[in-house]
SERO-4910 file (N, C-alpha, C, O; in steps of 0.05 Angstrom, whole numbers):
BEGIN
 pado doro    nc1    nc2    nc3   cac1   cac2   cac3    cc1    cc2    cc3    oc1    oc2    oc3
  Unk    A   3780   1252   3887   3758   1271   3892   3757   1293   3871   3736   1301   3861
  Unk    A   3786   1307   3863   3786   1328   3833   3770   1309   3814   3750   1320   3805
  Unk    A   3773   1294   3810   3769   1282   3783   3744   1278   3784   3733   1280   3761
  Unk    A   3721   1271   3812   3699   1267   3813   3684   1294   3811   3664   1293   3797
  Unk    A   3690   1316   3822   3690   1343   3818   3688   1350   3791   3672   1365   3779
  Unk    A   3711   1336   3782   3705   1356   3749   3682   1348   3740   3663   1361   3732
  Unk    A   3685   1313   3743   3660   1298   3726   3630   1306   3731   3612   1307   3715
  Unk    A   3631   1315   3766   3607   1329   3758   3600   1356   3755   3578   1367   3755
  Unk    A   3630   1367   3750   3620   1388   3732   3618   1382   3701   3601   1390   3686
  Unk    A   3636   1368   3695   3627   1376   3666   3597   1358   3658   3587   1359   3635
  Unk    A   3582   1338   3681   3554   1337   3679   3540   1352   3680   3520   1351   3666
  Unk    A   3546   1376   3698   3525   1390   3707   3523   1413   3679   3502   1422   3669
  Unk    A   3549   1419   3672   3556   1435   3649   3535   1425   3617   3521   1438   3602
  Unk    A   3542   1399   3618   3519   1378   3600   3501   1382   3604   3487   1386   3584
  Unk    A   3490   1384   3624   3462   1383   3636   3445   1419   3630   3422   1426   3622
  Unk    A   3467   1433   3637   3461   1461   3629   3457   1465   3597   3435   1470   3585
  Unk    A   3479   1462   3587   3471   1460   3560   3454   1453   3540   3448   1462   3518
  Unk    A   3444   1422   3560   3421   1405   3541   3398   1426   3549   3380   1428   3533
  Unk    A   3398   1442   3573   3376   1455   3574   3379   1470   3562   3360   1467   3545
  Unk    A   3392   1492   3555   3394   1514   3539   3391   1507   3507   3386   1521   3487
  Unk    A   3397   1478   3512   3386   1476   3472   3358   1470   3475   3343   1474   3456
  Unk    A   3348   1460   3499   3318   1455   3496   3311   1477   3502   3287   1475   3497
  Unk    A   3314   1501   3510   3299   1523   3516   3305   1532   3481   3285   1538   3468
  Unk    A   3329   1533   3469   3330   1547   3448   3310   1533   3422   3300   1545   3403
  Unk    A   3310   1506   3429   3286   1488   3410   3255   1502   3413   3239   1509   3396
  Unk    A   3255   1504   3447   3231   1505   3444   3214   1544   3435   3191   1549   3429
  Unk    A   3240   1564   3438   3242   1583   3424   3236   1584   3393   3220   1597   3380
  Unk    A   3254   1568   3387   3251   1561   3350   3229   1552   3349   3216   1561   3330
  Unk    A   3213   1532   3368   3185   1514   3356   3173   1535   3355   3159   1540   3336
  Unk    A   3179   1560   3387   3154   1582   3390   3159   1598   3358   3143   1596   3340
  Unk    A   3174   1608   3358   3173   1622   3331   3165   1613   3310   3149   1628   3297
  Unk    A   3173   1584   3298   3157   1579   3277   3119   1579   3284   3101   1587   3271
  Unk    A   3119   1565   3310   3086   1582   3312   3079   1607   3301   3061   1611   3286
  Unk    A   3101   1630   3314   3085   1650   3311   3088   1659   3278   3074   1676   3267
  Unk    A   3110   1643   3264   3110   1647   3236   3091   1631   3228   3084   1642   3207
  Unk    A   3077   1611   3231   3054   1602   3213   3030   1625   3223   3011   1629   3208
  Unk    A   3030   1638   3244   3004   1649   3257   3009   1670   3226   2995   1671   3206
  Unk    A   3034   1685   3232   3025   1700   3209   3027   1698   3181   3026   1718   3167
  Unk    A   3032   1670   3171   3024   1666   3146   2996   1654   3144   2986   1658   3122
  Unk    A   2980   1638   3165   2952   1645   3161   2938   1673   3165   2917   1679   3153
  Unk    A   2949   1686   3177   2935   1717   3183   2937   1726   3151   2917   1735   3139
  Unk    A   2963   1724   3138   2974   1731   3105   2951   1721   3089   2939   1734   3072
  Unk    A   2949   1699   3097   2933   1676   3078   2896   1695   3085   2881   1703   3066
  Unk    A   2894   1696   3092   2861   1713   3104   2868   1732   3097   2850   1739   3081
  Unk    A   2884   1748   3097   2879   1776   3092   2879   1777   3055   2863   1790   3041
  Unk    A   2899   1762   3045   2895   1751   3013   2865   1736   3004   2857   1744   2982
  Unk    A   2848   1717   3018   2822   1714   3012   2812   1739   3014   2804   1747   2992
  Unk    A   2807   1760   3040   2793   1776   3046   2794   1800   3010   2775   1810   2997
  Unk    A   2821   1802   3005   2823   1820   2986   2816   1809   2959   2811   1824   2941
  Unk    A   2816   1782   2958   2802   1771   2933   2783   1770   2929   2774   1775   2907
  Unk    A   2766   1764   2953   2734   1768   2957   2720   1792   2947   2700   1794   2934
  Unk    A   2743   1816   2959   2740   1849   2952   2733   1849   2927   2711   1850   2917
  Unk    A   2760   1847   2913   2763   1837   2891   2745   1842   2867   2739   1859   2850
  Unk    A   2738   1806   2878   2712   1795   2863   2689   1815   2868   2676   1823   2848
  Unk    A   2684   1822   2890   2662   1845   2889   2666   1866   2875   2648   1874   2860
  Unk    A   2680   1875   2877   2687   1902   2851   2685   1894   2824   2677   1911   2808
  Unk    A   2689   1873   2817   2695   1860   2790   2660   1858   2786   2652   1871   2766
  Unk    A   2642   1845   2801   2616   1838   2806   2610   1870   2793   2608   1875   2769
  Unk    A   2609   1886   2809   2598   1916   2812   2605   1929   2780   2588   1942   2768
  Unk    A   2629   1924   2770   2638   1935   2756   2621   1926   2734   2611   1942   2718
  Unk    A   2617   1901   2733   2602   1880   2704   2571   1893   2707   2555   1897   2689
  Unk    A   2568   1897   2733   2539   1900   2743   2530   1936   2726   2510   1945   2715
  Unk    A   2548   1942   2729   2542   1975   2726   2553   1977   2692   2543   1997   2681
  Unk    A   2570   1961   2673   2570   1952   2643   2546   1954   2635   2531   1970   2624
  Unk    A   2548   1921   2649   2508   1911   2633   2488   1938   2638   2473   1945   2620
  Unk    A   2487   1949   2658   2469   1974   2657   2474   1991   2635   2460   1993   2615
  Unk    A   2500   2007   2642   2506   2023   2613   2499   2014   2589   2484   2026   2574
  Unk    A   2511   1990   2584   2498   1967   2551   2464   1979   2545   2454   1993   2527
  Unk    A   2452   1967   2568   2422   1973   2571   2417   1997   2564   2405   2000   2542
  Unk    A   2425   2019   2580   2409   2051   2576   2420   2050   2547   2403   2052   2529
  Unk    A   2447   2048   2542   2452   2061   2506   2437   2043   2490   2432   2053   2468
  Unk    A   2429   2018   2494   2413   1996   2478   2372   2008   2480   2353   2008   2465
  Unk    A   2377   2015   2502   2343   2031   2506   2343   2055   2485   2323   2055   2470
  Unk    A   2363   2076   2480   2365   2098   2479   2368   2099   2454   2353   2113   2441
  Unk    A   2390   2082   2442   2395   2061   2412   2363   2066   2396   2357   2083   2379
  Unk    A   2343   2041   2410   2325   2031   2411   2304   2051   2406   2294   2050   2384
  Unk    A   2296   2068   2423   2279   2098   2420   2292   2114   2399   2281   2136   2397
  Unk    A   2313   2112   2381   2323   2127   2369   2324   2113   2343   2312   2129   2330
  Unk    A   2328   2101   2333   2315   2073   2322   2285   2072   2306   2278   2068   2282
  Unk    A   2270   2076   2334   2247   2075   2333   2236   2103   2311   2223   2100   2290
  Unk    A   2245   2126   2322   2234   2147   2311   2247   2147   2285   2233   2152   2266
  Unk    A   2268   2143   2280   2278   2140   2246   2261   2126   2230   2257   2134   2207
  Unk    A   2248   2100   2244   2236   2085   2230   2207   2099   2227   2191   2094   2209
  Unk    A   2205   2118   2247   2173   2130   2239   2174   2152   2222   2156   2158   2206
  Unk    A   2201   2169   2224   2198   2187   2198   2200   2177   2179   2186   2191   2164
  Unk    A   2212   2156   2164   2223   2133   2146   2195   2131   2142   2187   2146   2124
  Unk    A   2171   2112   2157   2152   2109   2149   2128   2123   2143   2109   2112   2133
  Unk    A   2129   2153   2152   2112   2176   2155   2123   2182   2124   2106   2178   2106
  Unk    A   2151   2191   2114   2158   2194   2091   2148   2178   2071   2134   2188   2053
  Unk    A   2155   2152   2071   2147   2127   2051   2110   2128   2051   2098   2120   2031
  Unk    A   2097   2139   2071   2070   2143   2061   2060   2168   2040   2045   2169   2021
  Unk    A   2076   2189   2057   2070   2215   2036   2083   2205   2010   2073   2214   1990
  Unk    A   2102   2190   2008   2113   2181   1980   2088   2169   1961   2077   2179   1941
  Unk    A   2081   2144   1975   2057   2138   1962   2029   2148   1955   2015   2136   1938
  Unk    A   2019   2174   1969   2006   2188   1969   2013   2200   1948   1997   2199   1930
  Unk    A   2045   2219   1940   2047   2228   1916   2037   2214   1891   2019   2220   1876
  Unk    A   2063   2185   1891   2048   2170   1868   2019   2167   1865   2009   2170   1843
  Unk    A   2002   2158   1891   1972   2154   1884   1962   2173   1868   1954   2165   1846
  Unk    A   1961   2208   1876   1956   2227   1865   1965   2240   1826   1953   2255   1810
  Unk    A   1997   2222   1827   1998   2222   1798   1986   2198   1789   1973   2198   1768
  Unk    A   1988   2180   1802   1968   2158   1780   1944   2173   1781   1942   2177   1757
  Unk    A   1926   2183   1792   1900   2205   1782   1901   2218   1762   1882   2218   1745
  Unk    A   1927   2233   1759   1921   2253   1742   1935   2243   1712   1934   2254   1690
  Unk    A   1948   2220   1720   1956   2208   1689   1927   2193   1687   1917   2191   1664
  Unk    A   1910   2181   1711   1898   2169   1693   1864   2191   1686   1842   2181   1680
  Unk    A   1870   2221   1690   1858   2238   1690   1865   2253   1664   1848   2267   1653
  Unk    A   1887   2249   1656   1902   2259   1634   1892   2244   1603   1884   2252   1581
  Unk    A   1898   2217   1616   1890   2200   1589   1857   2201   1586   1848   2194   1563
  Unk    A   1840   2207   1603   1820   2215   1593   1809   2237   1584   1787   2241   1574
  Unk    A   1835   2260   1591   1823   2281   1578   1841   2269   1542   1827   2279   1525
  Unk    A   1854   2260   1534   1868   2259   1519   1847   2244   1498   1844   2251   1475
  Unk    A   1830   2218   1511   1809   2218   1503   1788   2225   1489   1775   2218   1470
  Unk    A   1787   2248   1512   1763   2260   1502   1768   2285   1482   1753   2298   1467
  Unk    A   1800   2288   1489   1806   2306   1456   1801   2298   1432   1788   2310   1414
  Unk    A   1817   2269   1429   1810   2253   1404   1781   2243   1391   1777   2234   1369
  Unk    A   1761   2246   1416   1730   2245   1402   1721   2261   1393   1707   2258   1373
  Unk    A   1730   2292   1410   1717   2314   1396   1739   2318   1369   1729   2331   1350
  Unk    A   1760   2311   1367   1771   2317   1334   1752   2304   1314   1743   2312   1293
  Unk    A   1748   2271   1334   1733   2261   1315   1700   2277   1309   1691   2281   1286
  Unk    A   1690   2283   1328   1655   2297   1321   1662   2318   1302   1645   2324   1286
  Unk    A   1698   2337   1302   1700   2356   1294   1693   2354   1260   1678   2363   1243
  Unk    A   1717   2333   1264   1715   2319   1227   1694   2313   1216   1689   2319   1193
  Unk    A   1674   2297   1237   1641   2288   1225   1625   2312   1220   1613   2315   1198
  Unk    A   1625   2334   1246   1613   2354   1235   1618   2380   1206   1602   2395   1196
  Unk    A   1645   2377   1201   1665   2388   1183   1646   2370   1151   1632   2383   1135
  Unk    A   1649   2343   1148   1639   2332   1134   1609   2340   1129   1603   2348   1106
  Unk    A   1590   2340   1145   1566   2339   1148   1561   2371   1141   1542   2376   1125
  Unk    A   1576   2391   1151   1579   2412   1138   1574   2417   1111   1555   2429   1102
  Unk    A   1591   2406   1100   1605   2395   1080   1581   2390   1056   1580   2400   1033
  Unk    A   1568   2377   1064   1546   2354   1053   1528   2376   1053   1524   2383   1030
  Unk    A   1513   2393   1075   1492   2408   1074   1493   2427   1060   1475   2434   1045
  Unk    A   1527   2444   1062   1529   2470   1038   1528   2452   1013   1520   2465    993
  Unk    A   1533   2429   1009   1517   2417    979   1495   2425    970   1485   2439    952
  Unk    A   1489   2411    990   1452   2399    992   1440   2431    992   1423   2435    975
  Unk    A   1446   2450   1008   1432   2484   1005   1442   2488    979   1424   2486    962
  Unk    A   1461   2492    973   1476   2506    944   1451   2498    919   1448   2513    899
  Unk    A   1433   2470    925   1413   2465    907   1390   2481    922   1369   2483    908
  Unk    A   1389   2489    941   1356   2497    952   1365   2533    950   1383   2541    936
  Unk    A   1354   2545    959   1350   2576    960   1367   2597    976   1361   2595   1000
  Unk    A   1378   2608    973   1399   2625    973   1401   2646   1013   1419   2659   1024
  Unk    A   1373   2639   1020   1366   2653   1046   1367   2623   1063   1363   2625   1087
  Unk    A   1368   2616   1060   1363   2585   1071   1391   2577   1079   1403   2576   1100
  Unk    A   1398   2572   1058   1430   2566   1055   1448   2589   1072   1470   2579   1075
  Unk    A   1448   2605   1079   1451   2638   1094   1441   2626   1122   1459   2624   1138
  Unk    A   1423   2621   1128   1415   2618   1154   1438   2589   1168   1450   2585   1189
  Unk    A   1435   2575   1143   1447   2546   1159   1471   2553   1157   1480   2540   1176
  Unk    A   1498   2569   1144   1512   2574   1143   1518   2581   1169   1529   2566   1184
  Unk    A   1510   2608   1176   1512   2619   1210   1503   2601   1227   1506   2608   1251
  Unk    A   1489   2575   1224   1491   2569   1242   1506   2548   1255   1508   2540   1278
  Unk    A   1522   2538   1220   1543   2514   1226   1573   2541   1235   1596   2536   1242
  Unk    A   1561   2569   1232   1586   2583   1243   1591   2578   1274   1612   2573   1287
  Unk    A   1564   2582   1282   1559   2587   1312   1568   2563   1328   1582   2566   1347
  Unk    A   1560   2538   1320   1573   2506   1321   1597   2503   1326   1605   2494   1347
  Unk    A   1614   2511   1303   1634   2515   1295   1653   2530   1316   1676   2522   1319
  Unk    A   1643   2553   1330   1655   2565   1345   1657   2564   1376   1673   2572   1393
  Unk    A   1630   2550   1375   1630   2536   1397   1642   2508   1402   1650   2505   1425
  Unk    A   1645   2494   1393   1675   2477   1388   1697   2486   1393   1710   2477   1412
  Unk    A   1701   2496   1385   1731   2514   1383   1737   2521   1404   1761   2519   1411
  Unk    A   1711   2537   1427   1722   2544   1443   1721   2523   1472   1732   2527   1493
  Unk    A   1702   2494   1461   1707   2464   1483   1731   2458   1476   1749   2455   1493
  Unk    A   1735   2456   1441   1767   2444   1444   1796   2464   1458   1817   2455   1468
  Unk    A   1787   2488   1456   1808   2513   1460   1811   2511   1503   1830   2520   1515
  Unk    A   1783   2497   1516   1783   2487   1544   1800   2468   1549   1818   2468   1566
  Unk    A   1788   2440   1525   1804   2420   1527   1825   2415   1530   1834   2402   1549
  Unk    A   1841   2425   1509   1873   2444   1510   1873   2452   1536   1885   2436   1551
  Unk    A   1865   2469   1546   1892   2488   1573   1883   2467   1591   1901   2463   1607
  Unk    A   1856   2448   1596   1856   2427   1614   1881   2413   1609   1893   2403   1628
  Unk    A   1888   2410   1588   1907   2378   1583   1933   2399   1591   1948   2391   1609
  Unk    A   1937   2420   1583   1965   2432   1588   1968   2437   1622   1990   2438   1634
  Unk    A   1953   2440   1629   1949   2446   1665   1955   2411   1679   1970   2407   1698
  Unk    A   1942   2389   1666   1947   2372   1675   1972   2355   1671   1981   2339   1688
  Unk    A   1981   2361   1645   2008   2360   1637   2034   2374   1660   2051   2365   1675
  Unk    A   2028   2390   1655   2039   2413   1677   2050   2400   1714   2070   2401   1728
  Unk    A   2020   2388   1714   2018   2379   1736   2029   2349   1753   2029   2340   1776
  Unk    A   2040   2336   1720   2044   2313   1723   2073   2324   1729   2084   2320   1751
  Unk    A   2087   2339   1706   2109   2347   1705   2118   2350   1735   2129   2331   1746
  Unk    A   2114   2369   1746   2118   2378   1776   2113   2347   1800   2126   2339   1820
  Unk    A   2090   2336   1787   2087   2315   1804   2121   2298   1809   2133   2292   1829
  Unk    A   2126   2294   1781   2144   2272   1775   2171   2279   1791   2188   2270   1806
  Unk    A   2162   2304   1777   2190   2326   1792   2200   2321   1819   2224   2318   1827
  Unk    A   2175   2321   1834   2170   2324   1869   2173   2297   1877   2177   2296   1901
  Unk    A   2172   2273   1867   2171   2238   1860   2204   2242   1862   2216   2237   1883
  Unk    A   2217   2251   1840   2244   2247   1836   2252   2253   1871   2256   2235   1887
  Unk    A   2254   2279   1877   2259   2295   1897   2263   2280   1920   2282   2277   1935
  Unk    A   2231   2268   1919   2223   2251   1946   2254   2227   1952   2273   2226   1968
  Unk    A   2245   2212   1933   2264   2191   1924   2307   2187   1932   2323   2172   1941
  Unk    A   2303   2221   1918   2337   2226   1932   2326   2233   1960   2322   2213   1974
  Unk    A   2322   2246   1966   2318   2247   1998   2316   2216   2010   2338   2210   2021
  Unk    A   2301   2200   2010   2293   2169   2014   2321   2158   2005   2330   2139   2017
  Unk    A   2333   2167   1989   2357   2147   1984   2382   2162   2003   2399   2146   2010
  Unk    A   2385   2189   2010   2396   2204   2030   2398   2189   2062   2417   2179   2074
  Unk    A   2369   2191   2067   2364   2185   2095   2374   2157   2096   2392   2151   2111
  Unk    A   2364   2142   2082   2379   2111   2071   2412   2106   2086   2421   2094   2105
  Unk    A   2422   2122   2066   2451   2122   2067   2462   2137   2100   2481   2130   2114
  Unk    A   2443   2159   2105   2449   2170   2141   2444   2150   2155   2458   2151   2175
  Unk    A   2430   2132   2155   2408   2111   2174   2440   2095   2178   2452   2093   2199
  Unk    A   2449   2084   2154   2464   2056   2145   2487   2073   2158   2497   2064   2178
  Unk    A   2496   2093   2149   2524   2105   2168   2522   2107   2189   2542   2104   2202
  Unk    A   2496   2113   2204   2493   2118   2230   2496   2089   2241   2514   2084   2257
  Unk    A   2480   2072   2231   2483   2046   2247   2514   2033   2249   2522   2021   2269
  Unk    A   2529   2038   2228   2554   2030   2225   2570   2041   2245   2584   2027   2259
  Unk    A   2569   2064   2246   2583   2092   2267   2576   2073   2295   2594   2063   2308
  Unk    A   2555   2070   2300   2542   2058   2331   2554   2029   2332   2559   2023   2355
  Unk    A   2560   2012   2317   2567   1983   2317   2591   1989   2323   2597   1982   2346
  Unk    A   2614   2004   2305   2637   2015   2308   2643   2031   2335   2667   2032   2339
  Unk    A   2632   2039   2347   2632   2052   2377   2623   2031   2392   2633   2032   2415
  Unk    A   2607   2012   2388   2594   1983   2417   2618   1967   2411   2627   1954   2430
  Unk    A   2628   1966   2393   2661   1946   2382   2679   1961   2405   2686   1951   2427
  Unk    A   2684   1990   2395   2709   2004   2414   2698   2007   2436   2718   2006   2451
  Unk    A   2677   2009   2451   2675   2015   2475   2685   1991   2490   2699   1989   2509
  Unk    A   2670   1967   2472   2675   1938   2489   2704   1933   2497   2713   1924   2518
  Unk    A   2720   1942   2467   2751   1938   2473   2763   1950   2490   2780   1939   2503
  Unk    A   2756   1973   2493   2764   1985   2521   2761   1976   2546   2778   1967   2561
  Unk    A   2729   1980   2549   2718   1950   2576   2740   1932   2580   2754   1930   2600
  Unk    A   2742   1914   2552   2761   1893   2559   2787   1902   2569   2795   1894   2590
  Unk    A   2796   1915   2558   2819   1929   2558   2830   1942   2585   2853   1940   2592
  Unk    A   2817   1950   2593   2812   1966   2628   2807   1942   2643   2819   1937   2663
  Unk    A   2778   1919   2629   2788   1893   2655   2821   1883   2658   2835   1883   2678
  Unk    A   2825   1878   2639   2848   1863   2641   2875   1866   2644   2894   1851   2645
  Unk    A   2871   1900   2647   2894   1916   2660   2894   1916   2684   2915   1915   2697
  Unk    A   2867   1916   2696   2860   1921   2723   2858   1896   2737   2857   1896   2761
  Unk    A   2856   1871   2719   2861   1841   2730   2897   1826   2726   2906   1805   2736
  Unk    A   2912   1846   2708   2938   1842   2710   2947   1854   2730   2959   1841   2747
  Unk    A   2943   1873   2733   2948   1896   2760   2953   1873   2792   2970   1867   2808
  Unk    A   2923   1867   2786   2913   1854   2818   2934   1829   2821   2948   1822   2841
  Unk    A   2931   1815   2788   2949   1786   2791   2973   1794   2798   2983   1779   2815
  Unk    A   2990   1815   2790   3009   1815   2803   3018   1835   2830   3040   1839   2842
  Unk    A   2996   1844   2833   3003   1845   2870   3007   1825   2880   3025   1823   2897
  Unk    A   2985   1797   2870   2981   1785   2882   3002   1761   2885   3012   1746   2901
  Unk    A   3003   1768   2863   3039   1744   2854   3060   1757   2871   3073   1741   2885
  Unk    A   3067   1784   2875   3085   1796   2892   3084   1795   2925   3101   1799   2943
  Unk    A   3058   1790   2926   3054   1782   2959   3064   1750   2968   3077   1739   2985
  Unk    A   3049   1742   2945   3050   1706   2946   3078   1707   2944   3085   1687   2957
  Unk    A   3099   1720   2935   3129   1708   2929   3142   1725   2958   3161   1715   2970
  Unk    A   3130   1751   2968   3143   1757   2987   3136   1740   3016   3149   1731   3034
  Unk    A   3116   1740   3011   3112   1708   3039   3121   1694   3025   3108   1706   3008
  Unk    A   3134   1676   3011   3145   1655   3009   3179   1651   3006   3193   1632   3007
  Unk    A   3184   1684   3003   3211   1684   3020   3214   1677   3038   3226   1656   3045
  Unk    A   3199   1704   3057   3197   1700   3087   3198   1666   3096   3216   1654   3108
  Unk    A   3175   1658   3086   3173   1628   3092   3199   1616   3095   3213   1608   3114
  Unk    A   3201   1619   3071   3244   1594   3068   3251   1608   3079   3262   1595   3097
  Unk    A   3257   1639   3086   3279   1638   3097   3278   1638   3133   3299   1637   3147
  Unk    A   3258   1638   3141   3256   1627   3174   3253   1596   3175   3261   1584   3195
  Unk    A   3236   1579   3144   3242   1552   3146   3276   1537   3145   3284   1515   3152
  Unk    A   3287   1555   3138   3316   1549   3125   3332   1552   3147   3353   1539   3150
  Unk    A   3321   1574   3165   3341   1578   3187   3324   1562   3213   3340   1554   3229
  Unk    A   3302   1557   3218   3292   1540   3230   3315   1504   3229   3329   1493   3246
  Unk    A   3308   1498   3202   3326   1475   3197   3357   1474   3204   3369   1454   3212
  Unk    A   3368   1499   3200   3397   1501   3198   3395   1495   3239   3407   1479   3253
  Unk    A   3380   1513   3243   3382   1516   3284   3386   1487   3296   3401   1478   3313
  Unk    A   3356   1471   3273   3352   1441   3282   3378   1427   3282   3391   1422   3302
  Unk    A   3384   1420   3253   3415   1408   3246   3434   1418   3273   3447   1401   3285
  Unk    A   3435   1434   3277   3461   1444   3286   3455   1433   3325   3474   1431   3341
  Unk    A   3438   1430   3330   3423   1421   3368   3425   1386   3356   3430   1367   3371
  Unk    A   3418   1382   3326   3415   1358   3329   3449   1343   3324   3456   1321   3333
  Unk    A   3462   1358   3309   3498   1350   3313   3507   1346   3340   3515   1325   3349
  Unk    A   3504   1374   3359   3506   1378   3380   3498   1355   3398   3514   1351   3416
  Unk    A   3480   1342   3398   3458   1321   3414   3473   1293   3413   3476   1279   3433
  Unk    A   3485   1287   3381   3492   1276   3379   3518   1269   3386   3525   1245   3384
  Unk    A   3535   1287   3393   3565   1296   3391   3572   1291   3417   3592   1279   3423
  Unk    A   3554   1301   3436   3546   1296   3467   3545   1280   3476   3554   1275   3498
  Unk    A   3521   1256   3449   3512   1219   3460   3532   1210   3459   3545   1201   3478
  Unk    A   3539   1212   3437   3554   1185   3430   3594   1192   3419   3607   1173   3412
  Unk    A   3604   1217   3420   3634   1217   3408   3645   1238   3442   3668   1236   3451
  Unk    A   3630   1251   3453   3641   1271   3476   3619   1278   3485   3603   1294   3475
  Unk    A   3616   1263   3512   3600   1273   3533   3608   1286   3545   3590   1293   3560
  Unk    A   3628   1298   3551   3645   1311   3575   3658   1334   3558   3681   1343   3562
  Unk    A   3633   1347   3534   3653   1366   3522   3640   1398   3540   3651   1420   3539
  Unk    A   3621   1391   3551   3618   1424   3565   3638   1421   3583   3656   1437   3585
  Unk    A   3635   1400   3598   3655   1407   3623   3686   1403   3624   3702   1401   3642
  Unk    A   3686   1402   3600   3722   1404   3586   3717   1434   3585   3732   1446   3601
  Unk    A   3695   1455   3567   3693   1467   3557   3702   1492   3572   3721   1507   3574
  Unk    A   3675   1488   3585   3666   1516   3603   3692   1529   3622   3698   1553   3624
  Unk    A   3702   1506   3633   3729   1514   3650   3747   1529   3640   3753   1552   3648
  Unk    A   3758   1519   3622   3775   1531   3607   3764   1560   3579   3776   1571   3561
  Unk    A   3741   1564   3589   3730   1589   3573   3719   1603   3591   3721   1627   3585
  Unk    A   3708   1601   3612   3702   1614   3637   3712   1612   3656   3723   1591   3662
  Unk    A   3712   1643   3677   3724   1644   3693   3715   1634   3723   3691   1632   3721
  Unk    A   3721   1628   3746   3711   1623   3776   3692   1633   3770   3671   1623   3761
  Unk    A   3698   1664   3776   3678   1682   3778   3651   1676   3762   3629   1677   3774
  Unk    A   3653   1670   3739   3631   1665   3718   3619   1646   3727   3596   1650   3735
  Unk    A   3632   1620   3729   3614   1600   3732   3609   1599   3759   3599   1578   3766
  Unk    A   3613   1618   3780   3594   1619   3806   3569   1635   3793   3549   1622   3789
  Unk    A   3568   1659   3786   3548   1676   3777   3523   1657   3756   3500   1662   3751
  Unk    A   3540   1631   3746   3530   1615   3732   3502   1593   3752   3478   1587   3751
  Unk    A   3530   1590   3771   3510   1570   3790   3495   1585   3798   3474   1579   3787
  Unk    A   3492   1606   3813   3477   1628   3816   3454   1621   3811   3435   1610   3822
  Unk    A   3463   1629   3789   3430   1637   3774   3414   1606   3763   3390   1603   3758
  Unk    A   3432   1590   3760   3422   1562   3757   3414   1549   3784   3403   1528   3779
  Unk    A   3415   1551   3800   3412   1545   3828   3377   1531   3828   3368   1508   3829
  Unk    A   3369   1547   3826   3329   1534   3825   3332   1512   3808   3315   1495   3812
  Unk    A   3353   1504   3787   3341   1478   3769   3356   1461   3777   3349   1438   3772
  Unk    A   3383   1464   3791   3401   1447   3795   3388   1424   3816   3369   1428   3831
  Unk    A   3400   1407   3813   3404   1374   3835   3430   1381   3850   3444   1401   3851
  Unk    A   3431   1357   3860   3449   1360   3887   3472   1345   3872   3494   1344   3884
  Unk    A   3471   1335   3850   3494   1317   3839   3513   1356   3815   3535   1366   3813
  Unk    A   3495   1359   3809   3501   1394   3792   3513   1408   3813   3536   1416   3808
  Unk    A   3503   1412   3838   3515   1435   3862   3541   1424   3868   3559   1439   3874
  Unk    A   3545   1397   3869   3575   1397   3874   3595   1392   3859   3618   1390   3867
  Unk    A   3585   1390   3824   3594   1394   3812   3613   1426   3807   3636   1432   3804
  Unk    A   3588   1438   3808   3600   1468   3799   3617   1483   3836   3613   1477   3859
  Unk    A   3635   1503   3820   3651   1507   3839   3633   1521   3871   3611   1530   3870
  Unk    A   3651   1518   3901   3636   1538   3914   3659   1557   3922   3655   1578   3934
***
């Protein structure tokens, strides 16, 4: 009767135990539930912030391309008006030259018309010439009259050619100053030239550095994110192994146990428990085991 006693205690002890590893399995299964719950909750809250993310990144490109635009409009209107003083200039330029080609070709006709009257001067000088002959044979009052009057001729010449002159020196004058104000124009035109070409260079050189910066700030601010993001991804995936690791270790160790029980010592609780617990214990044991026990367990354990 002892011996049937023990046997079913150390069944009922078996019997306790296999439950307590199935309650502790089914503890471990619950937990790894609630560990995948929150590595999908991890996993969503990582889309949710990438999504963010991407929207900021969106916003940020969105509000670039605008800036690009206004300084490319602004560029553009600024641009524009260089090109109209540039071309307002380059007309008054041509307007100068038109006005000296006038007066050179206003010049060469007075220059012209100097060299005809030298020439009428000479013909009339000759013809002079010929008549004080021609009187010197006729009468002495005669010759007197035509005299004063090749004077009067004579002086009146002198004073078209003495016009002719300060015309040609005034127009001379005028070319001078023209050419002058031509030169003038010209460095200025080659000035603005050289401001235009620095300016544009200055602006290419600033849309270069601004861009590098842009880039520069994305990709600080996309190293930044990648490695939050790498630091999240590696701290869940600690967590992961190390509740998968101890998940496995719990398994192995119920599944030694399971085995150790089938097939090398079935009778190791109820070797066990006796000799590690007291009366006292394993009544407080039945106790409280009492609702799950069978009637083969109750007379196993002590009364």
């Amino acid at each position: 009767m002892e011996e049937q006693k023990e046997d079913q205690l150390d069944y009922e002890s078996e019997k306790v135990e296999i439950l307590r590893l199935a309650q502790s399995k089914k503890n471990i299964n619950s937990l790894n539930m609630d560990l995948e719950r929150d590595m999908q909750r991890i996993d969503e809250a990582n889309q949710d912030l990438l999504v963010k993310i991407h929207k900021k990144e969106d916003e940020i490109q969105r509000l670039e391309n605008e800036i690009t635009q206004t300084r490319d409009l602004a560029e553009d209107e600024e641009w524009e008006k260089e090109n109209s003083t540039t071309m307002e200039r380059e007309r008054a330029l041509q307007e100068v030259e038109e006005e000296t080609a006038r007066l050179e070709r206003k010049n060469e006709s007075l220059v012209h018309s100097i060299a005809e009257l030298e020439k009428k001067l000479t013909r009339k000088s000759q013809k002079a010439t010929k008549c004080e002959q021609d009187n010197l044979k006729g009468t002495p009052e005669e010759s007197k009259v035509k005299l004063q009057q090749l004077e009067a001729s004579c002086a009146d010449q002198e004073k078209e050619l003495a016009k002719v002159i300060e015309d040609y020196a005034f127009v001379a004058q005028l070319c001078e100053d023209q050419a002058l104000c031509i030169k003038k124009y010209q460095e200025t035109l080659k000035k603005i030239e050289e401001e235009l070409e620095t300016r544009f260079l200055e602006r290419e050189v600033s849309k270069v550095m601004c861009m590098n910066s842009t880039s520069k700030e994305y990709n600080s601010q996309n190293n930044k994110d990648n490695s939050l993001q790498k630091k999240k991804a590696g701290f869940c995936k600690r967590i992961f192994q190390y509740f998968f690791f101890t998940t496995l270790f719990f398994i192995r160790l119920l599944g030694y146990l399971l085995f150790h029980l089938s097939f090398i010592n079935p009778d190791l609780f109820v070797n066990i428990l006796p000799k590690i617990l007291s009366r006292n214990v394993l009544w407080k044991l039945r106790c409280f085991l009492f609702p799950c026990l069978t009637l083969e367990t109750e007379d196993m354990l002590p009364h």
